[in-house]
C-alpha positions in Angstrom: -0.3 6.8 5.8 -1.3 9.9 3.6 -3.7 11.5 6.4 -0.2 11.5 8.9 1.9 12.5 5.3 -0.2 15.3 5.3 -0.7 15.9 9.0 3.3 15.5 9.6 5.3 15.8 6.3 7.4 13.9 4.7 8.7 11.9 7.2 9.9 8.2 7.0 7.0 6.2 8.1 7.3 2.5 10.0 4.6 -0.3 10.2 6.0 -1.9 13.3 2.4 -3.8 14.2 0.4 -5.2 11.5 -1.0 -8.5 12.6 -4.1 -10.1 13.1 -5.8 -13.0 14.9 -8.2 -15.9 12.9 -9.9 -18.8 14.2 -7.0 -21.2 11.9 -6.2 -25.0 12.5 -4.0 -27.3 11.4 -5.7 -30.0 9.1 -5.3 -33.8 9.8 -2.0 -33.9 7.8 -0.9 -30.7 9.5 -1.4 -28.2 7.0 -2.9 -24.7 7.8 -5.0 -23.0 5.5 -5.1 -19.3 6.5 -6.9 -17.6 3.2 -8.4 -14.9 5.5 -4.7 -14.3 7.4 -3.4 -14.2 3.4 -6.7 -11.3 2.2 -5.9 -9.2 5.2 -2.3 -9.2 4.8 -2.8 -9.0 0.8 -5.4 -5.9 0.9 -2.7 -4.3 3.5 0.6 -4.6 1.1 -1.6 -3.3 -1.7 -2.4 -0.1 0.3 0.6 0.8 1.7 2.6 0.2 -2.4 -0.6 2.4 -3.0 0.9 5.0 -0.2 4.0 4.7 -1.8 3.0 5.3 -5.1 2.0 8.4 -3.7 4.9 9.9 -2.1 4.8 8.3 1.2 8.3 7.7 2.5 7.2 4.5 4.0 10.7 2.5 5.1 9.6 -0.7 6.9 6.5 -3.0 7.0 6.7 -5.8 9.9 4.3 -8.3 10.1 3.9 -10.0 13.2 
């Protein structure tokens, strides 16, 4: 988000993709435990309140 800030300007940024695929299951009572779904999305939403902090005009994050 800071390399296209600084390759574009200051232009409102979208995340419209930001998804991705682990081997999960559902445990005999049906739960899922997804702690590797939960790090990836965790590290993501720190970066981009990082970008922001920054200056990024970041407008939308959409997980999928």
């Amino acid at each position: 988000m800071l390399r296209v800030r600084e390759d574009y300007g200051d232009i409102p940024l979208y995340i419209t993709e930001n998804g991705a695929a682990f081997c999960d299951y559902a445990d005999p009572a049906g739960v899922v435990r997804d702690p590797e779904h939960i790090d990836y999305l965790r590290n993501h939403f720190t970066a981009a309140h990082a970008a922001i902090a920054q200056g990024v005009n970041l407008r939308g994050y959409f997980v999928w």
